[in-house]
HTML snippet that shows the backbone in 3Dmol.js (N, CA, C, O; Angstrom):
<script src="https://3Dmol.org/build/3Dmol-min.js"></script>
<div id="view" style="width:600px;height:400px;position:relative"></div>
<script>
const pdb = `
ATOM      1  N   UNK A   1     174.505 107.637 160.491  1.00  0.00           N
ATOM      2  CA  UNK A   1     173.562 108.431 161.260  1.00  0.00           C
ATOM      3  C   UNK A   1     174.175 108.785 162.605  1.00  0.00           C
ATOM      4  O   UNK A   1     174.711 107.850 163.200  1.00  0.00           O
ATOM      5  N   UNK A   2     174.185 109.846 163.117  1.00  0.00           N
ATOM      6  CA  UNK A   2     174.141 110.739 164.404  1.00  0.00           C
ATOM      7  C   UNK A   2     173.320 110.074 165.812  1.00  0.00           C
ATOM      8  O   UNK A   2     172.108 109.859 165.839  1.00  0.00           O
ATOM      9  N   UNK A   3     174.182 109.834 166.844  1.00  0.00           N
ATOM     10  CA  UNK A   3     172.832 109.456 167.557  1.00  0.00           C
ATOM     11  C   UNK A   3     171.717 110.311 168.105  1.00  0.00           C
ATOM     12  O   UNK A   3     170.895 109.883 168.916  1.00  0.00           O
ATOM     13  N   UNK A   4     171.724 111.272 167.730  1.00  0.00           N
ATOM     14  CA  UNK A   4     171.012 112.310 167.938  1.00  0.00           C
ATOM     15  C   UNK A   4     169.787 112.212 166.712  1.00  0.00           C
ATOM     16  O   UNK A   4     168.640 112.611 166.912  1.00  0.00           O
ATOM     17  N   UNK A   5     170.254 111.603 165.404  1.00  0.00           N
ATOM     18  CA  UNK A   5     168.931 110.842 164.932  1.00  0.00           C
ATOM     19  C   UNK A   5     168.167 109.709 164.933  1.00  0.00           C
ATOM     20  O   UNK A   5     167.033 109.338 164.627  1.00  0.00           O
ATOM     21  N   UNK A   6     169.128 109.317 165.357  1.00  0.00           N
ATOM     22  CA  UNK A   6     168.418 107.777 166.478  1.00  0.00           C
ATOM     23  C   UNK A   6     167.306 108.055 167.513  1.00  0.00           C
ATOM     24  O   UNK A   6     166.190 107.540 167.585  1.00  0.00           O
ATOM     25  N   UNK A   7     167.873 108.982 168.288  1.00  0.00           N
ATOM     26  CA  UNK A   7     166.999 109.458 169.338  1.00  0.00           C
ATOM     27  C   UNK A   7     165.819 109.931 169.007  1.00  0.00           C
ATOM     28  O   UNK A   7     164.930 109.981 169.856  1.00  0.00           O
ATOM     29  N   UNK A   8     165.590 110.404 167.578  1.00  0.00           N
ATOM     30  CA  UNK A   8     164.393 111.060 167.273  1.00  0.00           C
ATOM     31  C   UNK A   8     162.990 110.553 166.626  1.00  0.00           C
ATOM     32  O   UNK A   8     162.898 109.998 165.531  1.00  0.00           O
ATOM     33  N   UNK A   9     161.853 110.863 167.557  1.00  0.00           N
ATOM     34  CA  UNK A   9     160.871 109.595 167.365  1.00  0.00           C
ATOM     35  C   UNK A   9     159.947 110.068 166.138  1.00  0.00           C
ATOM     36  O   UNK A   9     160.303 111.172 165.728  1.00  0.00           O
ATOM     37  N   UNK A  10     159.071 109.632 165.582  1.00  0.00           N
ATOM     38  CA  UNK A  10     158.161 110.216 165.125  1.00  0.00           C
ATOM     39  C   UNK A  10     157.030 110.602 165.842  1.00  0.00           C
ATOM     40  O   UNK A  10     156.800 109.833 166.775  1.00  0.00           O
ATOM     41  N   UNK A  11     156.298 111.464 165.738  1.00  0.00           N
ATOM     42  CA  UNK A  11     155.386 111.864 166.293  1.00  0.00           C
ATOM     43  C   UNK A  11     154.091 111.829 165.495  1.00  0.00           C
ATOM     44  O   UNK A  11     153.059 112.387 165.868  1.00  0.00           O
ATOM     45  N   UNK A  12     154.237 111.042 164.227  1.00  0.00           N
ATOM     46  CA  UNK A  12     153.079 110.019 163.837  1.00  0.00           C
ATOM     47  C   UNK A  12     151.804 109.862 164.340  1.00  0.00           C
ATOM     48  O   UNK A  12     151.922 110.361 165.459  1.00  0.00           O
ATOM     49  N   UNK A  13     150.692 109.501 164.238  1.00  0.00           N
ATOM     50  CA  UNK A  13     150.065 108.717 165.515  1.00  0.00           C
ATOM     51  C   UNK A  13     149.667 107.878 164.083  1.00  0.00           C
ATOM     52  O   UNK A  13     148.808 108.173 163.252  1.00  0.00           O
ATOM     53  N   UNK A  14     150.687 106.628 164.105  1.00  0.00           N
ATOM     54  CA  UNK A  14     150.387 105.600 163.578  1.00  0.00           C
ATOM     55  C   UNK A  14     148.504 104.815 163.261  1.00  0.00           C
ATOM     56  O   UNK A  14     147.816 104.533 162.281  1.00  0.00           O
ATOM     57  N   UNK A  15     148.392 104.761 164.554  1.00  0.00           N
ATOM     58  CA  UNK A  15     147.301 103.796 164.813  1.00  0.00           C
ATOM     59  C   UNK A  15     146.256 104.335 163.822  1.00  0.00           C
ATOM     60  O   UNK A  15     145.597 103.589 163.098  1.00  0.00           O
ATOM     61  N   UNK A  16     146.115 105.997 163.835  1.00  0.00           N
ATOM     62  CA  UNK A  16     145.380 106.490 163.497  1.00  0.00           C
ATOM     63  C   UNK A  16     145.202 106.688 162.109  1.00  0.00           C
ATOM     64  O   UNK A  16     144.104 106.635 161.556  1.00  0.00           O
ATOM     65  N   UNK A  17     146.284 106.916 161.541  1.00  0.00           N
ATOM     66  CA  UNK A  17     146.719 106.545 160.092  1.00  0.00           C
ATOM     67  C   UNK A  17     146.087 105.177 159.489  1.00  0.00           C
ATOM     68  O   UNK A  17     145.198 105.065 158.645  1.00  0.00           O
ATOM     69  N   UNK A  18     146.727 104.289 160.094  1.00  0.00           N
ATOM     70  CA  UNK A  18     146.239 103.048 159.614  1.00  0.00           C
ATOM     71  C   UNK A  18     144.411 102.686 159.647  1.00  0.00           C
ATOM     72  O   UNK A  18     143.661 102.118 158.853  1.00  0.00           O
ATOM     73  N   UNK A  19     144.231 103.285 160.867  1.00  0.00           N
ATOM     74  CA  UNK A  19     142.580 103.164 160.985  1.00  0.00           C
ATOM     75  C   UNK A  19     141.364 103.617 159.532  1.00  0.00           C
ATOM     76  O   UNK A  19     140.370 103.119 159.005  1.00  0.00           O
ATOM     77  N   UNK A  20     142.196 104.810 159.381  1.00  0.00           N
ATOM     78  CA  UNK A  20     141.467 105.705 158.420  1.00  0.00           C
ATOM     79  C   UNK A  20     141.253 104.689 156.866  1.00  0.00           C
ATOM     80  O   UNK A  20     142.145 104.036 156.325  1.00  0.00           O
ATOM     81  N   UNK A  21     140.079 104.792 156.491  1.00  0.00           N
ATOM     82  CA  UNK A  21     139.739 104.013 155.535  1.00  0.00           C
ATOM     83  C   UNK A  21     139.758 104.776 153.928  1.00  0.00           C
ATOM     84  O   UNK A  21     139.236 105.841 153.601  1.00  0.00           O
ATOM     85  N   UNK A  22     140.236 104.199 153.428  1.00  0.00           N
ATOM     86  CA  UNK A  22     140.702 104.583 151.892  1.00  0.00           C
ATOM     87  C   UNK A  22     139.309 105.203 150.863  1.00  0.00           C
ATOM     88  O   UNK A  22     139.515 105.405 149.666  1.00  0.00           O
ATOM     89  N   UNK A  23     137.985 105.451 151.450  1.00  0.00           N
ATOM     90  CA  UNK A  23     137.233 105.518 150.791  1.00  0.00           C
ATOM     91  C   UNK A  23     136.634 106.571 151.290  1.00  0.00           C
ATOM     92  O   UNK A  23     135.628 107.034 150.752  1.00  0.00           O
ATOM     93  N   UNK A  24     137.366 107.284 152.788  1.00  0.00           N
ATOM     94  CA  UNK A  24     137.005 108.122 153.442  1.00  0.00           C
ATOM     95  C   UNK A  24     137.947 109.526 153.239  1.00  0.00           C
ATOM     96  O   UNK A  24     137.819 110.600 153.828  1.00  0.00           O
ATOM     97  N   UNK A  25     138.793 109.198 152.351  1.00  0.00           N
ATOM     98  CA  UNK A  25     139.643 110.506 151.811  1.00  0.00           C
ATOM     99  C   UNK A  25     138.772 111.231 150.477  1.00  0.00           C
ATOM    100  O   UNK A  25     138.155 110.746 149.528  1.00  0.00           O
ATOM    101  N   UNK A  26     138.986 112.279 150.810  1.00  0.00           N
ATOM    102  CA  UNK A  26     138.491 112.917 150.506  1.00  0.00           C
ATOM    103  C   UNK A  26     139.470 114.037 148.810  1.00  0.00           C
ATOM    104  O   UNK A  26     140.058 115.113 148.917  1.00  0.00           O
ATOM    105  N   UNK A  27     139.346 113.542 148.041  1.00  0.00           N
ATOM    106  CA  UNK A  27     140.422 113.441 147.256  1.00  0.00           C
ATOM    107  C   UNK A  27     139.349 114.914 146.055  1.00  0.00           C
ATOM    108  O   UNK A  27     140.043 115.270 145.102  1.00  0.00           O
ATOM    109  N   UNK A  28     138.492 115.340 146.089  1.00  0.00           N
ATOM    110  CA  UNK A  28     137.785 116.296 145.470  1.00  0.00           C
ATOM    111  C   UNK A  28     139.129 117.618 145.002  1.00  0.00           C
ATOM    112  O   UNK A  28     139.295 118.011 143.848  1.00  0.00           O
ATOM    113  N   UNK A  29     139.827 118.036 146.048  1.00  0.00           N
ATOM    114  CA  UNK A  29     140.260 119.099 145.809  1.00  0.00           C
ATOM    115  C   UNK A  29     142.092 118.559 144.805  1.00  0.00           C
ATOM    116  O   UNK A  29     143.157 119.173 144.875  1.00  0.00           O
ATOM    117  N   UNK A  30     141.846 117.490 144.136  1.00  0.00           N
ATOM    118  CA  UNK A  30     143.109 117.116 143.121  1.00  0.00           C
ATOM    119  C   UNK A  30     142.432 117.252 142.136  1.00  0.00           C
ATOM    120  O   UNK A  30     141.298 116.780 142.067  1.00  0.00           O
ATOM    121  N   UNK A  31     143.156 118.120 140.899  1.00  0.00           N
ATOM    122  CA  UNK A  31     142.634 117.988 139.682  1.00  0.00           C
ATOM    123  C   UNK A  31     143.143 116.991 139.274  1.00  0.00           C
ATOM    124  O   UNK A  31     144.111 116.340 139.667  1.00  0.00           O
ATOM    125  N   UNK A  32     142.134 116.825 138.070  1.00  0.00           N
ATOM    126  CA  UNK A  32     142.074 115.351 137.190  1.00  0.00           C
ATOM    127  C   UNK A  32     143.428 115.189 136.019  1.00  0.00           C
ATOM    128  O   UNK A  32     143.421 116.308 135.506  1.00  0.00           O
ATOM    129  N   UNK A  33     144.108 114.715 135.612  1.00  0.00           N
ATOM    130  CA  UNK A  33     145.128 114.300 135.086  1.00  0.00           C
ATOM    131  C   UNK A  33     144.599 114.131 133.971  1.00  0.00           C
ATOM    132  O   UNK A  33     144.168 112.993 133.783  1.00  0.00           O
ATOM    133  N   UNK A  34     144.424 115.152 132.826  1.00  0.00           N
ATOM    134  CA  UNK A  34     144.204 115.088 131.715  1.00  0.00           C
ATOM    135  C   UNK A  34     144.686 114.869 130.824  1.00  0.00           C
ATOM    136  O   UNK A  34     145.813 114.466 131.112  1.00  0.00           O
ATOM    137  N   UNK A  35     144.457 114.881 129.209  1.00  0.00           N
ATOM    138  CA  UNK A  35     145.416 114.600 128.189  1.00  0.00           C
ATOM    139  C   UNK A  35     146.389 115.987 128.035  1.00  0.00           C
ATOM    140  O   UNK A  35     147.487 115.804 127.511  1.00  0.00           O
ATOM    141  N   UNK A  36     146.105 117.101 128.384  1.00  0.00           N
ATOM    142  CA  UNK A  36     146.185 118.678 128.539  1.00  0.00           C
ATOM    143  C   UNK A  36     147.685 118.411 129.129  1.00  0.00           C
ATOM    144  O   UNK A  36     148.736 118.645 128.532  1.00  0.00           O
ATOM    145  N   UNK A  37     147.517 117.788 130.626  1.00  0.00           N
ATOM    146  CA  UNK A  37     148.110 117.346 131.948  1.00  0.00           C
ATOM    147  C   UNK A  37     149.459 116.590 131.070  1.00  0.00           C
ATOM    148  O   UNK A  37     150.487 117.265 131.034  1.00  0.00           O
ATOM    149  N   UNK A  38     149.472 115.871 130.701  1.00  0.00           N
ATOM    150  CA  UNK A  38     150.518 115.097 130.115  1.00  0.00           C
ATOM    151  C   UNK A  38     151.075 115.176 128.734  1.00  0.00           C
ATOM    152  O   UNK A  38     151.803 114.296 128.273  1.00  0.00           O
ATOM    153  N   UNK A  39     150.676 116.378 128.003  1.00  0.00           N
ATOM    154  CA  UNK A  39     150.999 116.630 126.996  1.00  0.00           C
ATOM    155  C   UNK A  39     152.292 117.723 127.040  1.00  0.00           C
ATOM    156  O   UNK A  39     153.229 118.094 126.334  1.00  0.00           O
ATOM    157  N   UNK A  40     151.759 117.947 128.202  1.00  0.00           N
ATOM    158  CA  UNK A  40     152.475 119.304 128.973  1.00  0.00           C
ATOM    159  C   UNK A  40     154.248 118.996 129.829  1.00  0.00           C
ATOM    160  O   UNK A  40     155.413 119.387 129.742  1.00  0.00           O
ATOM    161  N   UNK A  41     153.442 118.098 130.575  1.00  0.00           N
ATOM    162  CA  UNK A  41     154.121 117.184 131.510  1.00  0.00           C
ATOM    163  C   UNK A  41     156.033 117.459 131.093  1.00  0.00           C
ATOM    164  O   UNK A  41     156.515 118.034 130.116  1.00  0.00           O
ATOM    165  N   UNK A  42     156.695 116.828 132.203  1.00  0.00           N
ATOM    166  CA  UNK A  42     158.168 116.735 131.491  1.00  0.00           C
ATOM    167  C   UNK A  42     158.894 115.751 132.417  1.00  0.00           C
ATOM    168  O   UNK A  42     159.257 115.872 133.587  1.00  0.00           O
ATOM    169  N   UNK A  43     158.980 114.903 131.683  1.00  0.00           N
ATOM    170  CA  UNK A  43     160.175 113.399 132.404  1.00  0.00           C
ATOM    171  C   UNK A  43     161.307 113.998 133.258  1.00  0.00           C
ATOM    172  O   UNK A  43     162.247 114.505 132.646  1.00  0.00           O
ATOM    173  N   UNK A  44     161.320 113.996 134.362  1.00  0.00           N
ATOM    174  CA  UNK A  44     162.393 114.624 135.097  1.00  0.00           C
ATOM    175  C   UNK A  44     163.652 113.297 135.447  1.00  0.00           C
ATOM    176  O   UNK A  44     163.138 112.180 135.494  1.00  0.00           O
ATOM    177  N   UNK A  45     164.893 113.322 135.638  1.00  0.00           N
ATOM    178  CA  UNK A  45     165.580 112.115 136.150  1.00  0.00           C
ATOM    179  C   UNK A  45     166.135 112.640 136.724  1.00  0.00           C
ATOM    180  O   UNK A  45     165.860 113.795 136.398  1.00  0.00           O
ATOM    181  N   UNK A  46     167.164 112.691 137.816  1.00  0.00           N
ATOM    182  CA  UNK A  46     168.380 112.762 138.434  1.00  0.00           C
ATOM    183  C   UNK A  46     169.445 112.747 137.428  1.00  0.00           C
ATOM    184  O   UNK A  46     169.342 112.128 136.370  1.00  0.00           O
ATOM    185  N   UNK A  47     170.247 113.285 137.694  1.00  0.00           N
ATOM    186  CA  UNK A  47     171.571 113.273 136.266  1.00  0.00           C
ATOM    187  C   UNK A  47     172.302 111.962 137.183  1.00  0.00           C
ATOM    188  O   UNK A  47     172.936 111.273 136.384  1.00  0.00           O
ATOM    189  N   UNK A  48     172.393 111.500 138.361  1.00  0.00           N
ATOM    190  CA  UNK A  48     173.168 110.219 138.753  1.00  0.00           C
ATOM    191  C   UNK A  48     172.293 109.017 137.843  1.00  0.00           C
ATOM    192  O   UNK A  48     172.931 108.253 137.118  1.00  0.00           O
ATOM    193  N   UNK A  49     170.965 108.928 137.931  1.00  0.00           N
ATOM    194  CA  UNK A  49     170.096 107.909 137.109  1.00  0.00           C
ATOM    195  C   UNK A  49     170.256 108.015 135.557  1.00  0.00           C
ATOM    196  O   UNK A  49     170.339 107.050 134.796  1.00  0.00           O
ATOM    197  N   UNK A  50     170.286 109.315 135.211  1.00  0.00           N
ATOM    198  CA  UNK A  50     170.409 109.312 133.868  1.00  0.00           C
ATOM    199  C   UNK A  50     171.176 108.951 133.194  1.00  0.00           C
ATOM    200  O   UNK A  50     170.993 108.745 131.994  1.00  0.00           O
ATOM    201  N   UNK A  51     172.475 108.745 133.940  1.00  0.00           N
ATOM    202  CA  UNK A  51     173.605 108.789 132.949  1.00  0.00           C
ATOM    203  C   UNK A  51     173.812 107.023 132.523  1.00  0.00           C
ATOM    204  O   UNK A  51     174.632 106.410 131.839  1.00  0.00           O
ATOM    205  N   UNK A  52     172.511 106.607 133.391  1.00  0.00           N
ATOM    206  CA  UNK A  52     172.857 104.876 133.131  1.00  0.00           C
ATOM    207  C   UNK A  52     171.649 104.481 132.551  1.00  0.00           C
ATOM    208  O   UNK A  52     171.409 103.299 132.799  1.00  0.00           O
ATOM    209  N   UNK A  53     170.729 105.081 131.812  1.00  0.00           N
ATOM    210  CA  UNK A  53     169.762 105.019 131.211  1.00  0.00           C
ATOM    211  C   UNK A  53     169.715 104.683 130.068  1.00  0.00           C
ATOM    212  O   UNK A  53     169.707 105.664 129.325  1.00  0.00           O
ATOM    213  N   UNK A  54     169.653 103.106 129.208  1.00  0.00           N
ATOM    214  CA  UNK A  54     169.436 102.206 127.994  1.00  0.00           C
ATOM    215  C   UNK A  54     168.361 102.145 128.074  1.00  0.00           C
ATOM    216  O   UNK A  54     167.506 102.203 128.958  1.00  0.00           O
ATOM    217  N   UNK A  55     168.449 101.958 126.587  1.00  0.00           N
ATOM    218  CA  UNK A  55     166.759 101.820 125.731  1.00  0.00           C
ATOM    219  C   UNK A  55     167.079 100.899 125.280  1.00  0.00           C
ATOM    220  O   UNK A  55     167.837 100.870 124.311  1.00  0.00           O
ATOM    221  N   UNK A  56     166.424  99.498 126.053  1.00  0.00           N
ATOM    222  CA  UNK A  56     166.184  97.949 125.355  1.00  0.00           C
ATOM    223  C   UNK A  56     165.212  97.828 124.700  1.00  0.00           C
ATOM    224  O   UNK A  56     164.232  98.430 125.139  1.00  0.00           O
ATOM    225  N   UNK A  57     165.037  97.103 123.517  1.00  0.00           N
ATOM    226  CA  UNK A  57     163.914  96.445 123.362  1.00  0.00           C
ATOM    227  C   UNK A  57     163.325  95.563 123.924  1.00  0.00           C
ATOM    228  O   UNK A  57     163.893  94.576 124.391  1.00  0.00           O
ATOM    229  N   UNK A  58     161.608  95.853 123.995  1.00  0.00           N
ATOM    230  CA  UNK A  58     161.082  94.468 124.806  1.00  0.00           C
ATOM    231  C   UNK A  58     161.403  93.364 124.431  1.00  0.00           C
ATOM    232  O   UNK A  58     161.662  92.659 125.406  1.00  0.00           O
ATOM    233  N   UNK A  59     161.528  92.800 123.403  1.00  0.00           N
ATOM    234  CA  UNK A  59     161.808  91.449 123.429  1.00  0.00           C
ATOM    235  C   UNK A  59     163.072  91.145 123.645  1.00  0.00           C
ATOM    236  O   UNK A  59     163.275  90.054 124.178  1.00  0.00           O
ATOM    237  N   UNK A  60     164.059  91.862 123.356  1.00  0.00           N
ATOM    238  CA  UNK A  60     165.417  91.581 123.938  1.00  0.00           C
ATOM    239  C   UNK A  60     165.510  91.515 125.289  1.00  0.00           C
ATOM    240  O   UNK A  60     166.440  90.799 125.662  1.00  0.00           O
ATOM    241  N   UNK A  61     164.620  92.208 126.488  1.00  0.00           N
ATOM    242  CA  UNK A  61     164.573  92.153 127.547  1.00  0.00           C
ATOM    243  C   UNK A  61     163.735  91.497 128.279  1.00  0.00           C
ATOM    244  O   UNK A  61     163.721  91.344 129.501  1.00  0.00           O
ATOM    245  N   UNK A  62     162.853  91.016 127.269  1.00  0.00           N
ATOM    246  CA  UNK A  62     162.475  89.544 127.754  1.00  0.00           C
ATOM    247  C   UNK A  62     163.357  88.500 128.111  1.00  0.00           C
ATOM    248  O   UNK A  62     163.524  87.891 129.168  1.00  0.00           O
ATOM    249  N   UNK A  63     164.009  88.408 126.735  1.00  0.00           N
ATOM    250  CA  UNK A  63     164.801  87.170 126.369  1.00  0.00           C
ATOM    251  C   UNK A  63     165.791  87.304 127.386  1.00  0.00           C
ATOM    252  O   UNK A  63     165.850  86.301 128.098  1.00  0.00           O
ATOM    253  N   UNK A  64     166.579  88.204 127.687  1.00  0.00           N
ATOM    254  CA  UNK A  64     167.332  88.430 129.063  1.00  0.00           C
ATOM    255  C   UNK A  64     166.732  88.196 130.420  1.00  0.00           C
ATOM    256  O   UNK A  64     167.347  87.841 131.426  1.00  0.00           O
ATOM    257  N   UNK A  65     165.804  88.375 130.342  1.00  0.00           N
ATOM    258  CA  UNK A  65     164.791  88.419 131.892  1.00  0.00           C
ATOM    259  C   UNK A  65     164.599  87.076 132.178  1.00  0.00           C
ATOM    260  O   UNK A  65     164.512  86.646 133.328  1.00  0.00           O
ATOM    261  N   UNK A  66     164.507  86.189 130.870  1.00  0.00           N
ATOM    262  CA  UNK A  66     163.912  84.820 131.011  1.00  0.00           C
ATOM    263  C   UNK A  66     165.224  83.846 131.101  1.00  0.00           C
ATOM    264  O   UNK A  66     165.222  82.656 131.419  1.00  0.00           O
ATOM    265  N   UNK A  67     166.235  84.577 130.774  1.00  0.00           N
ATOM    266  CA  UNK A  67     167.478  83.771 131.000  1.00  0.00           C
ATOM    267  C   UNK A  67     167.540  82.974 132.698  1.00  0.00           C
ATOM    268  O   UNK A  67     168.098  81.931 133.038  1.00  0.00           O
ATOM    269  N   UNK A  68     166.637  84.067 133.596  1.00  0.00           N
ATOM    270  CA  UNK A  68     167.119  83.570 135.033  1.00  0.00           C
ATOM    271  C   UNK A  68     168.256  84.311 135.430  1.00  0.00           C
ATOM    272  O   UNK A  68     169.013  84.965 134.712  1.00  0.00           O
ATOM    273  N   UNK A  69     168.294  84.134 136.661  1.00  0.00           N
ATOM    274  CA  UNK A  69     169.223  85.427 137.417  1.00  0.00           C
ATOM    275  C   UNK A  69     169.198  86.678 137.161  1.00  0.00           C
ATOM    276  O   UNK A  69     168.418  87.225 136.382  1.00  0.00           O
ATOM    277  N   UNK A  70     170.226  87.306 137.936  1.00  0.00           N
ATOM    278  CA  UNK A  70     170.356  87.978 137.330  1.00  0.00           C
ATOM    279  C   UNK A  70     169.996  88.995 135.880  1.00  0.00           C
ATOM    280  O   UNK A  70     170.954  89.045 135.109  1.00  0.00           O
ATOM    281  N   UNK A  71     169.077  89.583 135.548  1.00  0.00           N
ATOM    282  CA  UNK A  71     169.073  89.891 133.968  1.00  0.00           C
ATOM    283  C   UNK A  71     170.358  91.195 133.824  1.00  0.00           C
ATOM    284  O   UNK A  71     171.317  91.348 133.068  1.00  0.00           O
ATOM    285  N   UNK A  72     169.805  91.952 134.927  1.00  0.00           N
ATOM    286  CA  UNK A  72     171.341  93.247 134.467  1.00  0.00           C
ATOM    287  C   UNK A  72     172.764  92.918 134.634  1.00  0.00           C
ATOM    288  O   UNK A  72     173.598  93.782 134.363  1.00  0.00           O
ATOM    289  N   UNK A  73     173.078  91.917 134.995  1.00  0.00           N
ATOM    290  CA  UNK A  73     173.971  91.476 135.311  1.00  0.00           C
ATOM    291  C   UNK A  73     174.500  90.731 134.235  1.00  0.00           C
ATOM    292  O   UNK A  73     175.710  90.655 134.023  1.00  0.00           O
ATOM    293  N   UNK A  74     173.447  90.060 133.399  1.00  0.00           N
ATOM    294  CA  UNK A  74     173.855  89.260 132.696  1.00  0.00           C
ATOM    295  C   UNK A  74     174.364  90.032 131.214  1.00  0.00           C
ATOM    296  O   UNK A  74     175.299  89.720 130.477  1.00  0.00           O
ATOM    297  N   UNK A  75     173.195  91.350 131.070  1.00  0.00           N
ATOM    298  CA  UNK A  75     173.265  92.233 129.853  1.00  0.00           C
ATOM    299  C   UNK A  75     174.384  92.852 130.096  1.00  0.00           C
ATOM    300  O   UNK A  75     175.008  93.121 129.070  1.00  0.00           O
ATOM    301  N   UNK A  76     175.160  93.372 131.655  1.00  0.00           N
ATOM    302  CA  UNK A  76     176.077  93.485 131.606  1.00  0.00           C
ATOM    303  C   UNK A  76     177.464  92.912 130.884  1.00  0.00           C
ATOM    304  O   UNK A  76     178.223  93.466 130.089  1.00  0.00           O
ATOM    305  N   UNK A  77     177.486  91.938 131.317  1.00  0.00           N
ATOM    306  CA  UNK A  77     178.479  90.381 131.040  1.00  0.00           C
ATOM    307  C   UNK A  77     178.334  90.492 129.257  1.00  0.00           C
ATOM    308  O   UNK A  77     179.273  90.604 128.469  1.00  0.00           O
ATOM    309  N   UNK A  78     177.523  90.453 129.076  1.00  0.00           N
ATOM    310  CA  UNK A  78     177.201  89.840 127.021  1.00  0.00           C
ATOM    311  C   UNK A  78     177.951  91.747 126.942  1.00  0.00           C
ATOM    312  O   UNK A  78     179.172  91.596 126.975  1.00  0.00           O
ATOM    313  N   UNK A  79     177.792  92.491 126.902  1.00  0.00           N
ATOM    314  CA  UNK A  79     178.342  93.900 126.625  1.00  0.00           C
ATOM    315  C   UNK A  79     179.982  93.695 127.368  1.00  0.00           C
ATOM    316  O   UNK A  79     180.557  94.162 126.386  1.00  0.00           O
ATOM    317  N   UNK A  80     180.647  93.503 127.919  1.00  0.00           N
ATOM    318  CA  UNK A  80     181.808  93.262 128.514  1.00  0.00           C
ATOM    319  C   UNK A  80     182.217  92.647 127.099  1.00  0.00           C
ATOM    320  O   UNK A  80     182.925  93.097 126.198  1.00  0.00           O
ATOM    321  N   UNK A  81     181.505  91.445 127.237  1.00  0.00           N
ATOM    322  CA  UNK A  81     182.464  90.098 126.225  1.00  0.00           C
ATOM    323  C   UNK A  81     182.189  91.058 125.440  1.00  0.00           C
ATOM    324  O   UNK A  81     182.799  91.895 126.105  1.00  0.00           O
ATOM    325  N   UNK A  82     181.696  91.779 124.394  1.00  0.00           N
ATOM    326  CA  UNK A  82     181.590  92.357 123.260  1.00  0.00           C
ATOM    327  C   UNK A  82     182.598  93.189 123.187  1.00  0.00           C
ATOM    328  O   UNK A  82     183.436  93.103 122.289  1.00  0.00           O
ATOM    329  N   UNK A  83     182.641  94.270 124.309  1.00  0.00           N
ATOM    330  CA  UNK A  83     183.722  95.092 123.728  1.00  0.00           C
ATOM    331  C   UNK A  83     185.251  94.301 124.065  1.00  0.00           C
ATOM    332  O   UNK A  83     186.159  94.984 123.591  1.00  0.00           O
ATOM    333  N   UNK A  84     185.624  93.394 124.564  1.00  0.00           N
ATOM    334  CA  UNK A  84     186.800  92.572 125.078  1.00  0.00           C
ATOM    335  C   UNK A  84     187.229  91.794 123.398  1.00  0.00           C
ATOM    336  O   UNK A  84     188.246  91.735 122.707  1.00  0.00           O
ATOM    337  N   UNK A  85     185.846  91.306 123.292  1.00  0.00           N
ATOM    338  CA  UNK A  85     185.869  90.366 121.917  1.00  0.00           C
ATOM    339  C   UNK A  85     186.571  91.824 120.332  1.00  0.00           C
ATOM    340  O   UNK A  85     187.312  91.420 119.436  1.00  0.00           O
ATOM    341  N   UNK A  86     186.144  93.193 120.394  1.00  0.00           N
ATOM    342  CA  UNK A  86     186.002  93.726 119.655  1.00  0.00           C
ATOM    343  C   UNK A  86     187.744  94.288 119.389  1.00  0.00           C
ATOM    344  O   UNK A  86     188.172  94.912 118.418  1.00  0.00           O
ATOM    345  N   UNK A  87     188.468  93.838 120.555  1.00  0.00           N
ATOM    346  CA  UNK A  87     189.980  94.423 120.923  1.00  0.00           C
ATOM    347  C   UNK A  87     190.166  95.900 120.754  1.00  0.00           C
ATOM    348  O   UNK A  87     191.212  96.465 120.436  1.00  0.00           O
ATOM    349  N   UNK A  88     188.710  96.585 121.077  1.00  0.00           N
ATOM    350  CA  UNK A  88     188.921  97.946 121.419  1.00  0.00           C
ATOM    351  C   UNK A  88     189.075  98.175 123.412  1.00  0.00           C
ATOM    352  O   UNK A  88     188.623  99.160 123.997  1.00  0.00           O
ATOM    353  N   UNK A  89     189.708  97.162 124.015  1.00  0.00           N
ATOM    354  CA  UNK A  89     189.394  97.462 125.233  1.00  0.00           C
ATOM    355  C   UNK A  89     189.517  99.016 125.725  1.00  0.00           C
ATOM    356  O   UNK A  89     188.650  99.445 126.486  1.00  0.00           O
ATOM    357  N   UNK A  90     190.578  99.859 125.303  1.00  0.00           N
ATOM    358  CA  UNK A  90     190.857 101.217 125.576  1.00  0.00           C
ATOM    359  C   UNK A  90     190.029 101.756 125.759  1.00  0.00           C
ATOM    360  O   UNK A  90     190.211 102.739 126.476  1.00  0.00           O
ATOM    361  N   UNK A  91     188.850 101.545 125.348  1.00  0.00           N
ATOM    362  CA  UNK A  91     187.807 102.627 125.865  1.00  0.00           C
ATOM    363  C   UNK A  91     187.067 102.168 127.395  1.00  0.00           C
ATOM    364  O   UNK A  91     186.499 102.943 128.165  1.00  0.00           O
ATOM    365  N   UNK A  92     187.213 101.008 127.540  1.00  0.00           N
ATOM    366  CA  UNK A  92     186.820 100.615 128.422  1.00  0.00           C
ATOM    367  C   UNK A  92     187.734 101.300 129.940  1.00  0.00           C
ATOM    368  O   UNK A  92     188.895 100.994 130.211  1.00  0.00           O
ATOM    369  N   UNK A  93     186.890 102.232 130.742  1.00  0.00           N
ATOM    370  CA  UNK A  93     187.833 102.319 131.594  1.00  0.00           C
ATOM    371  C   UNK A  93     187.302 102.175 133.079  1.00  0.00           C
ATOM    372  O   UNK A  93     188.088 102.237 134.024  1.00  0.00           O
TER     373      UNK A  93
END
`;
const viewer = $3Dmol.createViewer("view");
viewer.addModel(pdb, "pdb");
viewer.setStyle({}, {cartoon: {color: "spectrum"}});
viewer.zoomTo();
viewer.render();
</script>
């Protein structure tokens, strides 16, 4: 960052934000999220997110989750040893 964005404050008025009560918005003018709404709809990702995007099964990602630590780290590691174990390392790059 620039210190020239350092320098720059918000002009917020916090207090006032926070004051305002959640039951006092006034939310009438959002349409309703229908079945119409999501039939329609379209999953957007980033192509940087996408390109690391696996489809686990839940229970496999249980069973990883419940290992402790780490879980991506670990699904990492078990996929390493696999392709190391498979003596195709070459693709690995």
């Amino acid at each position: 960052m620039s210190r020239k964005d350092l320098s720059n404050t918000s002009r917020t008025n916090w207090a006032a934000l926070e004051a305002v009560d959640d039951e006092g918005i006034d939310y009438s003018d959002i349409p309703p999220l229908t079945e119409e709404f999501f039939e329609k709809a379209t999953l957007r990702i980033p192509a940087s997110q996408a390109q690391h995007l696996v489809q686990i099964e839940p229970d496999v990602l249980n069973w990883f989750q419940a290992q402790g630590g780490e879980h991506k780290a670990l699904i990492n590691s078990v996929l390493r040893r696999h392709i190391e174990s498979s003596g195709e390392q070459s693709a690995v790059q």
